[in-house]
C-alpha positions in Angstrom: 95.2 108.4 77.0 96.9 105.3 78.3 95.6 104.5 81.9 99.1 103.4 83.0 99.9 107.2 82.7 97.2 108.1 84.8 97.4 106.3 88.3 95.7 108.4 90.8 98.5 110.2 93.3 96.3 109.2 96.6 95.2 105.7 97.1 91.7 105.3 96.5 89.8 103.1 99.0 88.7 100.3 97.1 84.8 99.9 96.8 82.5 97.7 95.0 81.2 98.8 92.0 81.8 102.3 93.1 83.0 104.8 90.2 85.4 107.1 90.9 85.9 110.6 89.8 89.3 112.2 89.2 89.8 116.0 89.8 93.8 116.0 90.2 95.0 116.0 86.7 91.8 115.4 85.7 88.6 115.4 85.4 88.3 111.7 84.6 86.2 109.0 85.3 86.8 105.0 86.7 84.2 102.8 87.1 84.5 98.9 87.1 87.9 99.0 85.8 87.6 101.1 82.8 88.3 105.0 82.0 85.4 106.3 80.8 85.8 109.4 78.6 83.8 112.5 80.2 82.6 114.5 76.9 84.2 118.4 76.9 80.6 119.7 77.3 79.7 118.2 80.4 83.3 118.5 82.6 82.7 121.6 83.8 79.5 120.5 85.6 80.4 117.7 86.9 83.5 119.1 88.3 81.5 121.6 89.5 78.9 120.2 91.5 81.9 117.5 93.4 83.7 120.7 94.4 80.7 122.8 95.7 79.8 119.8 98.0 78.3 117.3 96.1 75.0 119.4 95.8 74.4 122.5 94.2 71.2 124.6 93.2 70.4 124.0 89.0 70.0 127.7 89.0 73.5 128.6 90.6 75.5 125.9 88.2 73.8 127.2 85.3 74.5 130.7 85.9 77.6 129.9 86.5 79.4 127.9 83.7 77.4 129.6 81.1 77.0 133.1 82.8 76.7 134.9 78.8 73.0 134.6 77.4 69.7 134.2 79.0 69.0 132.6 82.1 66.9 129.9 79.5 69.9 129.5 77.2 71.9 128.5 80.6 69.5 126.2 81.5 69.6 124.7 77.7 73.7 124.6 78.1 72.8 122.4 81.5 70.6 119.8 80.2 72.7 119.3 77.4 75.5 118.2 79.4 73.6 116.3 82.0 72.0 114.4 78.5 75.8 113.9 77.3 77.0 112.5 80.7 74.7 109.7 80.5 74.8 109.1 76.9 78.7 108.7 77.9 77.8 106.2 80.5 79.0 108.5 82.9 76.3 108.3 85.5 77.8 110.1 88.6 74.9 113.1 88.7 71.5 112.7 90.0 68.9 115.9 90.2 65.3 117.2 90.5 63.5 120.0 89.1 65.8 122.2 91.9 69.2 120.4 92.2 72.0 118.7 91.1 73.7 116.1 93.3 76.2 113.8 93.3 74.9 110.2 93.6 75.6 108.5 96.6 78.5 106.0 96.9 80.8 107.6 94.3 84.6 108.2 95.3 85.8 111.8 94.2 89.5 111.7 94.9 90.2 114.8 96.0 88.0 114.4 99.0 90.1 111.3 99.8 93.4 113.8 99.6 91.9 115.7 101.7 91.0 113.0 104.5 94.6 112.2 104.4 95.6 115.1 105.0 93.3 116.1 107.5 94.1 113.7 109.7 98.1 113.6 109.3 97.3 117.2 110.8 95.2 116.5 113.4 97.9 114.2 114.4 95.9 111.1 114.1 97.4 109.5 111.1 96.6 105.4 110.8 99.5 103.3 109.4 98.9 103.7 106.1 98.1 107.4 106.0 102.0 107.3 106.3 102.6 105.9 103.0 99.6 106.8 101.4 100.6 109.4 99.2 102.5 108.8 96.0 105.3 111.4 94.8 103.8 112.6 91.6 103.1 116.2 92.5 102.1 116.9 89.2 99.5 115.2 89.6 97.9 116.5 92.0 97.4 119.9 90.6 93.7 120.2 90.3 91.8 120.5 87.2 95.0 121.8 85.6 94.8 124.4 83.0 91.0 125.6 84.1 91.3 129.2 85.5 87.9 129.8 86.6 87.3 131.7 90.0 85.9 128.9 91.5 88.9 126.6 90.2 91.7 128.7 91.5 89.9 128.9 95.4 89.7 125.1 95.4 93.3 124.6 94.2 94.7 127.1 96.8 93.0 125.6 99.4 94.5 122.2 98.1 98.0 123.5 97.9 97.5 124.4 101.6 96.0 121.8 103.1 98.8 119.6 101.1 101.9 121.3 102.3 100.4 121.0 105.9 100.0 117.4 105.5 103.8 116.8 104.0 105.2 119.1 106.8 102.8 116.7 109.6 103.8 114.0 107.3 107.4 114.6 107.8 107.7 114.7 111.2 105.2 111.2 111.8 107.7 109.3 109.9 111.0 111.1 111.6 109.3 109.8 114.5 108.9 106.2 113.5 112.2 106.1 112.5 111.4 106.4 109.0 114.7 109.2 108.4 114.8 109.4 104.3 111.1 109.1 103.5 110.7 112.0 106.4 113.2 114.2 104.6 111.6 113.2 100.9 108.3 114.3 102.1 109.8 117.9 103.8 111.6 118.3 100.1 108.5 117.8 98.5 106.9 120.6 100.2 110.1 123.1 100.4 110.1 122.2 96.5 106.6 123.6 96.1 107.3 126.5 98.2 110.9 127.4 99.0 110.3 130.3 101.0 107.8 128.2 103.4 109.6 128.6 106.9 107.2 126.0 108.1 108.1 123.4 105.4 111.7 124.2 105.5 111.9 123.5 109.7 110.3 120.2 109.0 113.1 119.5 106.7 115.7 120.9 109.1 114.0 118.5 112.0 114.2 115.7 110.1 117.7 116.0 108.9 118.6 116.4 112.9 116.1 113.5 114.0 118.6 111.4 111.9 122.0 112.8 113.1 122.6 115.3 110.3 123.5 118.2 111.9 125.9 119.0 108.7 122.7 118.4 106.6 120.5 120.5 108.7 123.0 123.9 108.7 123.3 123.7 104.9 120.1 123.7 104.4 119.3 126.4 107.0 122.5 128.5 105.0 120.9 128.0 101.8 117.2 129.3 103.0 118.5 132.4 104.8 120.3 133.1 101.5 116.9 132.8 99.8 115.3 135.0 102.4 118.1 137.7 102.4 117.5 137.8 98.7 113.9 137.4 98.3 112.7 139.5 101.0 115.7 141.0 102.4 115.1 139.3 106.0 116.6 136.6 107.5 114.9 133.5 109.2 112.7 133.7 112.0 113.7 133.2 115.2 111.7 130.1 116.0 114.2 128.6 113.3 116.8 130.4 114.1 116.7 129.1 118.0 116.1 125.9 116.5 119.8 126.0 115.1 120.9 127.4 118.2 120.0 124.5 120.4 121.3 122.2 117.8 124.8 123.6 117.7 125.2 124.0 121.2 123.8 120.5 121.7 126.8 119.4 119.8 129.3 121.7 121.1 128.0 120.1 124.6 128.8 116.5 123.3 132.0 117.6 121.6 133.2 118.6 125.1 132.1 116.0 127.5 
């Protein structure tokens, strides 16, 4: 793979010497500048142990990813792709007789997605939390094509705690006067989930933080259509009274 295809979609904090492991669209591996190759055999532990933690028991991982066979035969399978990580140059796992961990001072991108996120929600964004994010949505499906029960937990939670952050996102920048990148980052979650109310009334706010009231009832016409059809409800009423106020608000101008 060419690394210009493979730019991370969160910035990664730059540290020195620190590798970096890559779970959206990955997993990959960065360290000093280069990709390192992670060998087939060994991906699934080391993806496993960054998403349980950091630290997980050798017993629990083992049974896990190779849960046919012998508890021995498991352990075997582990080794194996511990002794492969290293012979990769891949040295991102420590462990002891009881654990695997990962070593200290190792970026895991996801983690950094999800500090972003968190606080955009808590509503204590810094400056560049507000641009942070880059619009390649693709990539930031986690460990795509793996379908593993403790895969599809993580990525849910990650599509959750994502739309969250573009709906908080969206209204930060609406509020520093930041109009189209507020309504791209409301798109980018109503695109992901059109039947969202939440991620649709950030759009609808930011298209009336701007002055598009025309804007805001076409797009509130086109998710009641989707509702009606869908689900055979209309909006709820915190939307709908959003509308209200709007179009009174401008009836009110209109006449004065």
């Amino acid at each position: 793979m060419n690394p210009q295809f493979l730019e991370s979609p969160v910035r990664i904090p730059r540290q020195m010497d620190a590798p970096v492991l890559h779970l959206l669209g990955g997993p990959r591996v960065v360290h000093l500048g280069r990709w390192l190759d992670v060998p087939e055999g060994s991906k699934r532990l080391l993806a496993f142990v960054a998403l349980n933690g950091g630290r997980v028991e050798r017993r629990h991982a083992a049974g896990t990813l190779w849960p046919a066979g012998e508890d021995q035969r498991a352990a075997g399978n582990l080794r194996s792709a511990l002794w492969r990580l290293k012979a990769a140059g891949i040295d991102l796992l420590d462990s002891d007789k009881c654990s695997l961990w990962v070593r200290e001072h190792t970026v895991i991108d996801l983690y950094v997605l999800y500090g972003w996120a968190g606080r955009l929600i808590a509503g204590t964004p810094t400056s560049e939390d507000l641009s942070a994010l880059k619009w390649r949505t693709d990539a930031l499906d986690l460990l795509p094509g793996w379908y593993d029960d403790w895969v599809l937990l993580e990525r849910e939670r990650v599509r959750q705690r994502l739309l969250h952050a573009l709906e908080a996102l969206s209204r930060e920048l609406a509020r520093a006067g930041r109009h189209a990148e507020a309504v791209e980052s409301a798109l980018v979650a109503v695109a992901a989930e059109p039947l969202r109310e939440s991620a649709q009334r950030a759009l609808i706010e930011a298209h009336l933080a701007e002055g598009n009231l025309v804007e805001a009832m076409r797009t509130y016409a086109a998710y009641r259509g989707l509702t009606r059809r869908e689900l055979g409800v209309g909006p709820g009423m915190e939307l709908s009274a959003l509308m209200d106020r709007a179009c009174k608000s401008l009836t009110y101008s209109s006449s004065s």
